[in-house]
Every structure is written in C-alpha cells, then in structure tokens.
Residue, then its C-alpha position, 0 to 999 in steps of 0.5 A: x500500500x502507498x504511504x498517502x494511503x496509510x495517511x490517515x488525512x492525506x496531509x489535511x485533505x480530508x480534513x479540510x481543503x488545504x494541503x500540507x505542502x513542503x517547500x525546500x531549498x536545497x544545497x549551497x543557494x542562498x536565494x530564497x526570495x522565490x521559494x518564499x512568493x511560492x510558501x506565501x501564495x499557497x498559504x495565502x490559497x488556504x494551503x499548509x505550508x512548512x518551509x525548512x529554510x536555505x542549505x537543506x540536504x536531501x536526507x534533511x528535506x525527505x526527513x521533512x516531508x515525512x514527519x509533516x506528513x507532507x503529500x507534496x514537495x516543492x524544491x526550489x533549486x537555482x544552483x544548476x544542481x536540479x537533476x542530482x538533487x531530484x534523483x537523489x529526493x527521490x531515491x530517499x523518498x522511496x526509501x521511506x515507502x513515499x514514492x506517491x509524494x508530488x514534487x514540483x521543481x521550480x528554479x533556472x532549468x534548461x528546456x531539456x532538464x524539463x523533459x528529463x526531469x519529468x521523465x524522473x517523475x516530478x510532476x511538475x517544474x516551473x522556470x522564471x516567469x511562471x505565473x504563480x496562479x499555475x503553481x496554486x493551481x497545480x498544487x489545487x488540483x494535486x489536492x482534488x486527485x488526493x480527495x478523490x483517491x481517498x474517497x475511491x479507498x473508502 
C-alpha cells in the first residue's frame, strides 16, 4: 500500500481543503526570495505550508516531508544542481515507502532538464516567469486527485 494511503488525512485533505505542502531549498543557494512568493501564495490559497529554510540536504528535506506528513514537495533549486538533487529526493523518498509524494521543481532549468526531469517523475517544474496562479493551481488540483483517491479507498 502507498504511504498517502496509510495517511490517515492525506496531509489535511480530508480534513479540510488545504494541503500540507513542503517547500525546500536545497544545497549551497542562498536565494530564497522565490521559494518564499511560492510558501506565501499557497498559504495565502488556504494551503499548509512548512518551509525548512536555505542549505537543506536531501536526507534533511525527505526527513521533512515525512514527519509533516507532507503529500507534496516543492524544491526550489537555482544552483544548476536540479537533476542530482531530484534523483537523489527521490531515491530517499522511496526509501521511506513515499514514492506517491508530488514534487514540483521550480528554479533556472534548461528546456531539456524539463523533459528529463519529468521523465524522473516530478510532476511538475516551473522556470522564471511562471505565473504563480499555475503553481496554486497545480498544487489545487494535486489536492482534488488526493480527495478523490481517498474517497475511491473508502
């Protein structure tokens, strides 16, 4: 069985219309003013939003996610080092039997890293000038999916 359906609320979901939302900054980049627009307007959207702050590690931001219960993991990566660091999450993620979070990447990423990082299995990846409404909107509809998973498992 996959950990969000061993959650008992699915990070909030059933509770209530909000969802538990991890936003990390991993690595040596010190350039946090992005991650925290993104923490602000899904908070501001109703959301939970647990931000780790600058130079997280990978072990650090998976250990995160899991003591927060957290359904969805935005990484906020300008270093270059986006393919590594998201290999490495995932990786951890699975370790912890939590293959079924939702990562979003956000950051400087070259149009081809885009496709290999969807390809790794990030659902979804946005690059400067991204609309902030699409990110909320994103992490909206990861919320529906997640209602409608747990009301398919009951």
């Amino acid at each position: 069985m996959n950990a969000l359906r061993q959650r008992a609320d699915l990070g909030g979901v059933a509770a209530s219309s909000r969802l538990r939302v991890v936003i990390a900054k991993p690595g040596l980049d010190g350039h946090d003013r992005g991650a925290k627009v993104i923490a602000r307007a899904l908070r501001d959207a109703g959301h939970e939003v647990i931000y780790t702050g600058l130079h997280q590690t990978p072990e650090q931001i998976v250990a995160t996610v899991i003591a927060e219960d957290a359904p969805v993991l935005g990484l906020s990566v300008l270093s270059g080092a986006h393919l590594t660091i998201v290999e490495r999450v995932r990786e951890l993620l699975a370790r912890e039997d939590a293959s079924d979070v939702r990562i979003l990447v956000g950051g400087i990423i070259p149009d081809a890293d885009v496709r290999l990082l969807e390809a790794m299995g990030v659902d979804a990846v946005f690059t400067p000038g991204a609309d902030i409404s699409g990110i909320v909107e994103t992490v909206d509809r990861f919320r529906a999916e997640l209602a409608d998973a747990q009301g398919a498992a009951c």
